[in-house]
C-alpha positions in Angstrom: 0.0 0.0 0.0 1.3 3.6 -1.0 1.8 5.7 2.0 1.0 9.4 2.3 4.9 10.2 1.8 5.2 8.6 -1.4 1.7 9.7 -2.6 1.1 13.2 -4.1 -2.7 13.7 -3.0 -2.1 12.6 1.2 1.2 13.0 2.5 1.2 13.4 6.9 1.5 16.7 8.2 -0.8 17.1 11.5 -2.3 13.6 11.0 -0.9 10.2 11.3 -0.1 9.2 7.5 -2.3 7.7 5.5 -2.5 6.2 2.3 -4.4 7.4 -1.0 -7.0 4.9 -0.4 -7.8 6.2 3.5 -7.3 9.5 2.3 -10.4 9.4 -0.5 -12.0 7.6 1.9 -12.1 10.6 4.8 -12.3 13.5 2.5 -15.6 11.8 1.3 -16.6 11.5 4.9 -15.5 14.9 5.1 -17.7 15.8 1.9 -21.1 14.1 3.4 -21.4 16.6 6.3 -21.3 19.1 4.0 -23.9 17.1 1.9 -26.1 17.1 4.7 -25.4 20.9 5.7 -26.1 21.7 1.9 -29.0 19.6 2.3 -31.1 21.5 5.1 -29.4 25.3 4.3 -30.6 25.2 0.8 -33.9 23.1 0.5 -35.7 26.2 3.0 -35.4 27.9 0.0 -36.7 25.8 -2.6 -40.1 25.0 -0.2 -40.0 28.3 1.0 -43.8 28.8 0.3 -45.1 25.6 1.7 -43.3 26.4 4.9 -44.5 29.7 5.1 -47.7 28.2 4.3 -47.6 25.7 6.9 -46.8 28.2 9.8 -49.1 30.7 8.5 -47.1 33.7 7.4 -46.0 35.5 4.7 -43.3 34.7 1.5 -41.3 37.9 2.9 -42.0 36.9 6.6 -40.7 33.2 6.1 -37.5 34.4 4.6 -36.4 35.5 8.2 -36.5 31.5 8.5 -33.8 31.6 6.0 -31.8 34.2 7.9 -32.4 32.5 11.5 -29.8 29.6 10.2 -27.8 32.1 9.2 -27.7 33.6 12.3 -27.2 30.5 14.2 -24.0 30.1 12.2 -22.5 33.3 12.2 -23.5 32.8 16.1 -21.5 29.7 16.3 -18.8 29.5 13.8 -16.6 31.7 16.2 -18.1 30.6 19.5 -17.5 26.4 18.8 -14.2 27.3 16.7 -13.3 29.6 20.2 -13.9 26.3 22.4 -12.9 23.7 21.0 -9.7 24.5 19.1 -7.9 22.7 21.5 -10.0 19.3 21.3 -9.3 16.4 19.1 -10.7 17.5 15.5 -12.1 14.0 14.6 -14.4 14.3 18.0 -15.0 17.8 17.5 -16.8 17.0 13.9 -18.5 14.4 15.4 -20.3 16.0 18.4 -21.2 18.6 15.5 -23.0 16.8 13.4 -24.8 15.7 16.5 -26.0 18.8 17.3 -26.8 19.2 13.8 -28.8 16.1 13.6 -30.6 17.3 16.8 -31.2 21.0 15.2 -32.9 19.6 12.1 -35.0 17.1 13.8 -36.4 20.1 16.1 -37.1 22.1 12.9 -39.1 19.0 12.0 -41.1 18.8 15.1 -42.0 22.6 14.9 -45.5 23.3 15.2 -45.0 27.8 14.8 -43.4 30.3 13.0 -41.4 31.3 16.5 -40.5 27.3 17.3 -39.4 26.7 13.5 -37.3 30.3 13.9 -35.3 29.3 17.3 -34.9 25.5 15.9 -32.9 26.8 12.5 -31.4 29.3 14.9 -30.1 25.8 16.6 -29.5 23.8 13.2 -27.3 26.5 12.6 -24.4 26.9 15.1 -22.3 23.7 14.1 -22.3 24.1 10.5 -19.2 27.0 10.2 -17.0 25.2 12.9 -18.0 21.8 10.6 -16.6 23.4 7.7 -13.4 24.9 9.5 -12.4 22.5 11.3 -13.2 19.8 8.0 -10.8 21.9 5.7 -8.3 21.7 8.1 -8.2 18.0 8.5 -8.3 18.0 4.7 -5.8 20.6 4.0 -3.3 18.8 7.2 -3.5 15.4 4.6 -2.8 17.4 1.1 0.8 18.8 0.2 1.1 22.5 0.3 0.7 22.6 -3.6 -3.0 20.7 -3.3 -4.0 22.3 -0.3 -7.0 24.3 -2.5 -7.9 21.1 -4.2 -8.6 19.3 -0.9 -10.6 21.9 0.6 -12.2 21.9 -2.8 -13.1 18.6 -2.2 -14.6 18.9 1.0 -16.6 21.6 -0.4 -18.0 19.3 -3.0 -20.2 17.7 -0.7 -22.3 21.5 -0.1 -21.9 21.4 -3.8 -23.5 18.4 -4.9 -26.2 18.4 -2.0 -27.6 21.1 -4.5 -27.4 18.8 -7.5 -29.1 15.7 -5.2 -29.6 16.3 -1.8 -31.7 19.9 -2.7 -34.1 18.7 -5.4 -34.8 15.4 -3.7 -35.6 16.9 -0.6 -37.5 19.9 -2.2 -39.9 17.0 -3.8 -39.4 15.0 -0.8 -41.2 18.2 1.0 -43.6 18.7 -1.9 -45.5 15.4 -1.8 -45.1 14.6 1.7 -44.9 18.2 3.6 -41.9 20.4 4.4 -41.4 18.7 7.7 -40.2 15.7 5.8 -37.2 17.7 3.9 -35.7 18.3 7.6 -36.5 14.6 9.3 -34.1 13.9 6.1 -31.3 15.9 6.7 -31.4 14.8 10.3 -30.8 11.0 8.9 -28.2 12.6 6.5 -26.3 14.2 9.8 -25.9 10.9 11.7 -25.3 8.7 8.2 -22.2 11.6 8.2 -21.6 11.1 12.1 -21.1 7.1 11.4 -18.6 7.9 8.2 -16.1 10.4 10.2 -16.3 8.1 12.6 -15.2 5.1 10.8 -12.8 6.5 7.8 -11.6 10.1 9.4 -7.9 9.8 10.9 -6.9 10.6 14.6 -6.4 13.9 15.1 -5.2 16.1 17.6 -6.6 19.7 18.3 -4.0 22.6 18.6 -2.5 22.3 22.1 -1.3 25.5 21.9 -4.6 27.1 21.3 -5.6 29.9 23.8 -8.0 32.3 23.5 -6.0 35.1 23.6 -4.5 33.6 20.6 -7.1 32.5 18.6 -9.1 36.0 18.9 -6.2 37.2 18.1 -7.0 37.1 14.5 -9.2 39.9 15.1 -6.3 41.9 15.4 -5.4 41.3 12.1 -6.8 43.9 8.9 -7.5 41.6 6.4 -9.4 39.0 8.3 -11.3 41.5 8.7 -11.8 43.0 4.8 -11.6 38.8 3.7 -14.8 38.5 6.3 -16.5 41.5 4.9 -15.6 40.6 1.4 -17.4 37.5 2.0 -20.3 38.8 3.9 -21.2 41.7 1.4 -20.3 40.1 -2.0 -21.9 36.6 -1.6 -24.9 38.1 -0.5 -25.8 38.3 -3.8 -26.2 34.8 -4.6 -28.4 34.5 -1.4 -30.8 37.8 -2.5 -31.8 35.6 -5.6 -31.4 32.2 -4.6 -33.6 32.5 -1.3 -36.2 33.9 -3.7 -36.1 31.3 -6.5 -38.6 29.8 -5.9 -41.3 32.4 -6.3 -39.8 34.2 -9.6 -39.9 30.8 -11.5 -44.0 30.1 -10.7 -44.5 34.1 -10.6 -42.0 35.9 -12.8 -41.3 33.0 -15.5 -44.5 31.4 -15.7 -43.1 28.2 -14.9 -45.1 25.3 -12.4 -44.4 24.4 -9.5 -42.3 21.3 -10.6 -40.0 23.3 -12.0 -38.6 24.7 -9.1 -36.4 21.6 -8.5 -35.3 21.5 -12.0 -33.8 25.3 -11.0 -32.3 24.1 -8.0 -30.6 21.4 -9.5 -29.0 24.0 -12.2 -28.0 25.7 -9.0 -26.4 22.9 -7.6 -24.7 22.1 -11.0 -23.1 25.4 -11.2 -21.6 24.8 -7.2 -20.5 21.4 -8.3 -18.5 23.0 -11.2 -17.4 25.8 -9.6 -15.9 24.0 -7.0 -14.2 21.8 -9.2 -12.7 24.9 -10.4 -12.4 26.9 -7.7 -10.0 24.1 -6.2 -7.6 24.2 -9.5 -8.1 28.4 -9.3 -6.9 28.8 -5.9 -3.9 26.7 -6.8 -3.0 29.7 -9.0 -4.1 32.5 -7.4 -6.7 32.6 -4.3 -6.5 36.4 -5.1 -7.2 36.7 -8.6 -9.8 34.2 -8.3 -11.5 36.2 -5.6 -11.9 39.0 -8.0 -12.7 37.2 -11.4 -15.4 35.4 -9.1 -16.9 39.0 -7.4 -17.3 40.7 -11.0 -18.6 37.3 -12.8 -21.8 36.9 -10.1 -22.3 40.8 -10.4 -22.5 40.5 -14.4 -25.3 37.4 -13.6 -27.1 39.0 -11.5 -28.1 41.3 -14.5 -28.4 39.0 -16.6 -30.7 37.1 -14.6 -33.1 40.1 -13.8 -32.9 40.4 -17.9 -34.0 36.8 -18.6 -36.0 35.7 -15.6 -39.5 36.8 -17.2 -38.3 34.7 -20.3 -39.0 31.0 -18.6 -36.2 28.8 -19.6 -34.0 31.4 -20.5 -32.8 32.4 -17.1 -31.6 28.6 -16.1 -28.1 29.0 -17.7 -27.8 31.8 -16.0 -28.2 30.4 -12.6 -26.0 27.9 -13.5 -23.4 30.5 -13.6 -24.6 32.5 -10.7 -23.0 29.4 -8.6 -20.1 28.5 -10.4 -18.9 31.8 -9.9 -20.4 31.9 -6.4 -18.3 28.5 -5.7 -15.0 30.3 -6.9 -15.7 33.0 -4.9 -16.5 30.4 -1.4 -13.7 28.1 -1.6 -11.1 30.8 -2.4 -12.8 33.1 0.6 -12.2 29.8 2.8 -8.4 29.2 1.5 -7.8 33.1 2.2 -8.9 33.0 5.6 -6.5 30.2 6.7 -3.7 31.9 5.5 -4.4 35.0 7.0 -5.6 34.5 10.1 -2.0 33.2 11.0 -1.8 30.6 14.5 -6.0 30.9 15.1 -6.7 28.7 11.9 -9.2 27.5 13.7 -11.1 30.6 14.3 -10.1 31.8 10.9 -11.1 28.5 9.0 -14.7 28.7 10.3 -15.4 32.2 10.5 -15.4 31.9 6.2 -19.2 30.2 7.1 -20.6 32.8 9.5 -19.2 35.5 7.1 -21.1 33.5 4.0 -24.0 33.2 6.5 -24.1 37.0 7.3 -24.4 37.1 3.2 -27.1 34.2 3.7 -28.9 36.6 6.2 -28.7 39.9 4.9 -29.5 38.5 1.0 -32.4 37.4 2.1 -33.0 40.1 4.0 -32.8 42.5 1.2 -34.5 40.4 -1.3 -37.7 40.4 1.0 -37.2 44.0 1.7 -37.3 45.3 -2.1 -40.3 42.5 -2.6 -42.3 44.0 0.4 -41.8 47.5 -1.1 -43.7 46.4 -4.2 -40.5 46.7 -6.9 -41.5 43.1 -7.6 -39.3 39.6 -7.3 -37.2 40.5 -9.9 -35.5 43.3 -7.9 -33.2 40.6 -5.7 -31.6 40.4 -8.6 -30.4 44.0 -8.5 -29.8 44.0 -5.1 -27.3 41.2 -5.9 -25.3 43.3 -8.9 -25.1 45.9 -5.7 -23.4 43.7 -3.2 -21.4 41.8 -5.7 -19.4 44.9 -6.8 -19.5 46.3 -3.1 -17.6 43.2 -2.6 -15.5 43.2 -5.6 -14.6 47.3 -4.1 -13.4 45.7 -0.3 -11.3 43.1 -2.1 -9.9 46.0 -4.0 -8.8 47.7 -0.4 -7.8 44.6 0.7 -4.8 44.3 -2.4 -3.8 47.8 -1.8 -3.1 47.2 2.0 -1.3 44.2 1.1 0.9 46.3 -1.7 1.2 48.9 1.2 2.3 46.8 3.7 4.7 45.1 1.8 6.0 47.9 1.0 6.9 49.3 4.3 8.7 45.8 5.3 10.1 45.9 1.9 8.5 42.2 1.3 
């Protein structure tokens, strides 16, 4: 058998080596929580009328369910990252996806708009210290020049939950109610729970984590602008996606069954774009950041142009998330480099900066809706916070120049 130091996809850095084989083999484990967080995150939107429906409010008013698992992440991504950087990272991911599987099972049993708002608020909180503390494992079994391929590759599993896990469970939730799209990615969370378990390495937390060290990042400019970047220019994606639904029965013309034909263009696009992002990143993280920022803000017009024209806007979404996928994984690889010694702070604060785009999307989406501009006008709020983010990433380079500089690096 090859080992990880004669193999160029898993040689041993923080984990005991392993060979090819074992390495596939955990990165898929790896891949399936981020199935099952893709799963729950994204399907919200695609039944976002029955739920609303079946807790008696509004399209607008049952977006805030959308941002309440945002919140829950943003909430937890720095809080679990904070407390358990120290603990073994195998038995960290699996008490997350506990909780998870707990959070989604609550949202199943929800019987009000207020119960169903504090149970995503709970399904939420494990799923950005999943993702850190996952791409670090991955990234500690790649060598340094396939370190944005093996993230990539945990990212896949979010990605393809859109191609599979997202249209199954929106029909799932169609012909059976909405409750039965979160009973499933409860059963997704413990199938992931068994898998880590059984093909995920050993592996040590930091024991030289400290607080002080960890929010130490804070100190630090460009987390900051990369967090911001993230938070402001993905929110685009989320002002049409958490609105797709609607626009394809409303503004297209389209029946209801062809919502989860949209959603699975979506999830195409993320499964490209990751694939991409990963082979990107290994050229420039940077450059991809920005081709990724000004790409989504040239879809988002061209989706408010072609969304009244049935059909013709599903390419488009296709490449609303391929460039959206560039733009996550190369966010993700940014922050770990850096946020210096709190990589695991920095790794999962990527999700609860995604999730604040999640949040304020949506948020935005359903404010322009409520204001009568119609549900086109996410899209337009999308161009908007795609070049605002393109404009941070922009102050971001001419830091770094400046700083640089002044060392003379």
């Amino acid at each position: 058998m090859t080992t990880a130091a004669h193999d160029d996809t898993a040689p041993d850095l923080d984990v005991p080596s392993v060979s090819a084989r074992h390495f596939g083999l955990a990165v898929v484990a790896l891949a399936m929580g981020g199935f099952a967080i893709g799963t729950t995150e994204f399907v919200t939107m695609g039944l976002l009328p029955q739920i609303a429906g079946g807790v008696d409010v509004s399209i607008p008013t049952g977006g805030h369910i959308i941002s309440a698992y945002a919140v829950g992440v943003v909430v937890g991504a720095p809080l679990l990252a904070f407390l358990g950087a120290r603990l073994p990272r195998r038995a960290l991911l699996i008490a997350l996806m506990a909780a998870f599987a707990v959070g989604n099972a609550v949202s199943a049993l929800a019987t009000s708009y207020e119960q169903l708002m504090l149970a995503r608020f709970a399904a939420g909180l494990p799923h950005g210290a999943y993702f850190g503390v996952a791409s670090l494992v991955a990234a500690s079994m790649a060598r340094p020049s396939r370190k944005g391929r093996a993230v990539s590759q945990v990212m896949l599993g979010l990605s393809v939950a859109n191609v599979i896990g997202v249209p199954a469970a929106t029909v799932l939730g169609q012909e059976l109610g909405w409750r039965a799209a979160f009973w499933a990615a409860a059963g997704l969370a413990i199938v992931t729970l068994a898998l880590v378990a059984w093909f995920v390495p050993s592996c040590p937390g930091d024991a030289e984590a400290s607080g002080r060290r960890e929010l130490g990042a804070f100190k630090v400019p460009q987390v900051w602008l990369t967090l911001l970047a993230g938070a402001v220019g993905f929110g685009g994606m989320f002002a049409v996606y958490s609105y797709i639904a609607p626009v394809v029965t409303d503004v297209s013309g389209l029946g209801e069954r062809s919502v989860p034909v949209y959603l699975l263009f979506f999830g195409l696009g993320m499964v490209a774009g990751t694939w991409l992002a990963g082979i990107m990143a290994d050229w420039s993280i940077f450059r991809s950041l920005i081709i990724g920022g000004v790409g989504m803000a040239g879809t988002m017009l061209a989706f408010w142009l072609t969304a009244p024209h049935g059909w013709a806007a599903l390419p488009v979404v296709f490449l609303i998330t391929v460039l959206g996928s560039v733009l996550v994984v190369n966010l993700q690889l940014r922050l770990m480099d850096v946020a210096g010694d709190a990589q695991t702070l920095g790794a999962a604060m990527n999700h609860a900066s995604l999730n604040i785009a999640n949040a304020l999307g949506a948020w935005l989406g359903g404010l322009v809706i409520a204001a009568g501009y119609g549900l086109r006008a996410p899209a337009l709020v999308g161009l908007a916070l795609s070049l605002a983010g393109v404009a941070i990433l922009l102050v971001s380079a001419r830091l770094h120049v400046r700083g640089r500089a002044v060392t003379g690096g």
